[in-house]
Structure formats: C-alpha cells, structure tokens
N, C-alpha and C positions, 0 to 999 in steps of 0.2 A: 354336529356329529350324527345326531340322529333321522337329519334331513339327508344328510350324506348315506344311510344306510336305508332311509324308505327311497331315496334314487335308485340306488342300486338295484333293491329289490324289485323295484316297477321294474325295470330293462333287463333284469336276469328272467323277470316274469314274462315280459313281453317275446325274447326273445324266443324262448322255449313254445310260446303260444304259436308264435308264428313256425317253427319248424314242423310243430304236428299238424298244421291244416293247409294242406296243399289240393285241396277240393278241385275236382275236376267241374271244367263247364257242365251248366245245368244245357239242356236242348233249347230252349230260348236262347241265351246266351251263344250258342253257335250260331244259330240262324242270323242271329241282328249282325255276327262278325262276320260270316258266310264260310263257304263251303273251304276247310286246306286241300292243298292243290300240293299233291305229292312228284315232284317234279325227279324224273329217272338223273341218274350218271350227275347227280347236282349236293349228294351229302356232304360229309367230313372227309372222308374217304378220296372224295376231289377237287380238295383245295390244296394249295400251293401250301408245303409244308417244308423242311428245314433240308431235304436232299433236291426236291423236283418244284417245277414251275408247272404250274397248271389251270388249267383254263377247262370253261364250260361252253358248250353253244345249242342251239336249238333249229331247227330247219323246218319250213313245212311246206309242201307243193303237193296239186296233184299226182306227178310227176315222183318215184320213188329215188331215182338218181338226182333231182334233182334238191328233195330233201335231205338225202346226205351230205350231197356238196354246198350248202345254205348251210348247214348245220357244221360242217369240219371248218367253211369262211368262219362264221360266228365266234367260232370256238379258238381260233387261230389267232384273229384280229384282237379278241380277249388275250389270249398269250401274249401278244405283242405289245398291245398298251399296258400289264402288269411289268413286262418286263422292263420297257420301257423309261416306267414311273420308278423303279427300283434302282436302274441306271442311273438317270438323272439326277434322282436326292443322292444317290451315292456320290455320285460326281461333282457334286454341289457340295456335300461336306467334305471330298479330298482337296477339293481348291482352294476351299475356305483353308485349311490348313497346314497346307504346302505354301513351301516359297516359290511362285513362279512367277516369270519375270511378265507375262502376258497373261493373266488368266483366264479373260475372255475368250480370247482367242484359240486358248488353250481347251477351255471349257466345251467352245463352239465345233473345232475337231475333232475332238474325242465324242463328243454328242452324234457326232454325223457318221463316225465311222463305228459306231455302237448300234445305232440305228440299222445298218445296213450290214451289221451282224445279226442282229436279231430277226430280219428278213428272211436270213440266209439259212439259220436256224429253225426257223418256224418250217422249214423245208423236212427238216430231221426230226417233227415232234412223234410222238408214239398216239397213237388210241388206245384211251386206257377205259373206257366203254364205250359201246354204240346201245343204243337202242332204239327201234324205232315200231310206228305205230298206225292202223289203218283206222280212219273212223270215217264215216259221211264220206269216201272217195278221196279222201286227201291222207297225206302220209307224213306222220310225224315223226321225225328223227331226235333223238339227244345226244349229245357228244360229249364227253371228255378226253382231253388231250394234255399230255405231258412230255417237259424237256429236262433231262437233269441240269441243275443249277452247273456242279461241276462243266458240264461243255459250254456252256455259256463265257464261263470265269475261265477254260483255256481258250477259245474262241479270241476272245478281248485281250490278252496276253498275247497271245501269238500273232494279230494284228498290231499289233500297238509294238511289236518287235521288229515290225516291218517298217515302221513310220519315223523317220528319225526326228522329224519335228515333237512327236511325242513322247519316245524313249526318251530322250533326256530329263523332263519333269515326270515321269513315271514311274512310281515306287510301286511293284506287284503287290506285295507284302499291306502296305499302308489300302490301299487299295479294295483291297480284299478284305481289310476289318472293316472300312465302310461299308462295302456292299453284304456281309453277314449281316453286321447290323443294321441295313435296312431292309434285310430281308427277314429278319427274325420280327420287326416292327410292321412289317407288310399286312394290312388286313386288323391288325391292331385299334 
C-alpha cells in the first residue's frame, strides 16, 4: 500500500514538473537544428479540414507567370492525390461491405470514373492564398487551393447515376459514411 502511494506520488510529482518547464531553445541549440523556415499560405488554416479539400503548392522561376503556374500545378496535383487517396480507402471499405456480385470489377469502375472526376474538379478549385516573392532575380510563389468536399460527394453521385453498371451496387447513403470517415481520418 504504501509502495502503491510513493508511485503515485513520484508521477503526480513528475507530471506537474514536466508542465511547468517548457524552456525555450537555448541559441546553441538552434544553430546545431538550424534556421525554421516560415513557409507562407502552408499553416492550419490550409489544411484539408471537415467542409474543404485542400492543397498547398510552391513554384519558383525567373519568370513571374511562370512561378505561379509551377506553383497552382503543385498545388493542384496535391489536391488530386489527397483526394484521390480518400476515394480509394473509401471505396475499399464500401466493397469490403457491400454485397456485390463482382467487386473488382466493381471497384476498378468506380476508381476510374472517380479519378476522372477529380480531374474535372480540380478545374473548379478556389485560391485561397497566393503569395509570392522576389529575391536574387527569381520569383517565388505559394499557393493554397481549395474544393468543398460537398461537390466532390455530388459530383460522384450524379455520375455514378449515369452509369447503370454502377447504380445498381451503389448505396449513396452507405457511401458517404465511408468517405466522412476517411476523411475525418485523413492526415491523422
């Protein structure tokens, strides 16, 4: 009992030690980690969050048009592979699922015509910062770009309404719990 109450007391003690000492780096200690690198349109602020899909990119040329459009590709091609990646596992656990008489097949369709929704989409994304920067002659751009999840999820609906091989094995409803929940899991 009274080993059980010097435990305690050490990890009630320790833990209280540990929330008062949050000691910033000494100037040595920087230097050996090196310099942070405050990177623009790249915080919390533009990450893919529970309404919007979002993506970062970066661009750099002499060339000032040419660093934006470097920088909105970047930033695009990001969107597209998160969304992508959040398609798929969704799609993977409704077929796991579901009863369908073909699932591969099933799987391999709705993959392709998702894909080439998201294409079509990335057409529709918003800039939701730019900024860009001149140093030593060359121009550096940052981009953030955003799609709400909603168009995506009627996008994929209203295709997949068109496709009769698909409509029959596709529940909206079942569908759409998947893809919240991996998108709430996204980045996790």
């Amino acid at each position: 009992m009274k080993v059980l109450k010097l435990i305690s007391l050490v990890i009630i003690s320790a833990l209280i030690a540990s929330c008062g000492s949050s000691k910033k780096m000494t100037k040595s200690q920087e230097k050996a980690i090196g310099e942070e690198v405050v990177t623009p349109c790249s915080d919390m602020d533009y990450h893919t969050d529970k309404d919007n899909f979002r993506a970062t990119g970066i661009g750099t040329s002499l060339d000032l048009g040419t660093s934006k459009r470097k920088a909105n590709l970047a930033a695009s091609a990001n969107l597209a592979a998160s969304i992508n990646k959040i398609i798929k596992r969704s799609t993977e656990q409704y077929v796991i699922e579901r009863q369908i008489g073909d699932k591969q097949n099933f799987q391999n369709k709705f993959e392709d015509m998702t894909k080439e929704l998201v294409k079509q989409e990335i057409n529709n994304l918003a800039v939701i910062c730019s900024k860009t920067y001149q140093k030593g002659g060359k121009y550096v751009t940052y981009i953030a770009v955003e799609v709400p999840k909603t168009d995506v999820l009627t996008r994929i609906k209203s295709n997949i309404g068109s496709k009769e091989e698909l409509k029959q094995d596709f529940e909206a409803h079942k569908f759409n719990e998947k893809m919240e929940k991996e998108m709430e899991n996204f980045g996790k």
